[in-house]
N, C-alpha and C positions, 0 to 999 in steps of 0.2 A: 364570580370566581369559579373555575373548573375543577373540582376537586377529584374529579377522575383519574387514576395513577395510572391506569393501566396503560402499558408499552403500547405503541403505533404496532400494525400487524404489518410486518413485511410482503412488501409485494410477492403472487405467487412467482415462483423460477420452479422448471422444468425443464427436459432435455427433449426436443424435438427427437420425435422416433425416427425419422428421415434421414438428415441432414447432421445427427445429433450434435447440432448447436445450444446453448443455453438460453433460453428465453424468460422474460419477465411476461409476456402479453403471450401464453398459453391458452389453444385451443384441444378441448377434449375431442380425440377422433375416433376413438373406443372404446369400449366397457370390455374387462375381460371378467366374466364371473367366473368362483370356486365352488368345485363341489363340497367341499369339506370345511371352508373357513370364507373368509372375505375374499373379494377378486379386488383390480385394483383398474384406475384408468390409466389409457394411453394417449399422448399431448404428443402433438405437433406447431410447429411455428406459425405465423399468420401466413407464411411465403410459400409452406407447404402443404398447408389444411387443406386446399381445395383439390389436392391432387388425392384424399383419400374420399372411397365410399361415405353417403350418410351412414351416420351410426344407424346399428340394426335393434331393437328393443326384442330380447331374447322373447318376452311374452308372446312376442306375435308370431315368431316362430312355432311356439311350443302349439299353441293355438292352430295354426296353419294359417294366419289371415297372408 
């Protein structure tokens, strides 16, 4: 017997930055970091992911690689 109560976690939904449609099957196509608190991500659709850049990993910039 399952005696786990805890609620089912909702699929994620986000707003495709693009197209801004509403999606259930979100892809992150960027990191925005903050200088002063948290940054947050930005999600696009399956239909529009590939029309953005790979994400960039600020480290490697900071670095110069």
């Amino acid at each position: 017997m399952n005696r786990d109560r805890s609620p089912e976690r909702p699929p994620p939904v986000r707003m495709c930055v693009r197209c801004e449609q509403v999606t259930d099957d979100p892809v992150l196509v960027h990191e925005v970091h903050g200088a002063s608190g948290p940054g947050w991500n930005v999600y696009a659709c399956r239909r529009c992911a590939p029309l953005f850049p790979p994400p960039v990993d600020v480290f490697d910039l900071l670095r110069g690689d």
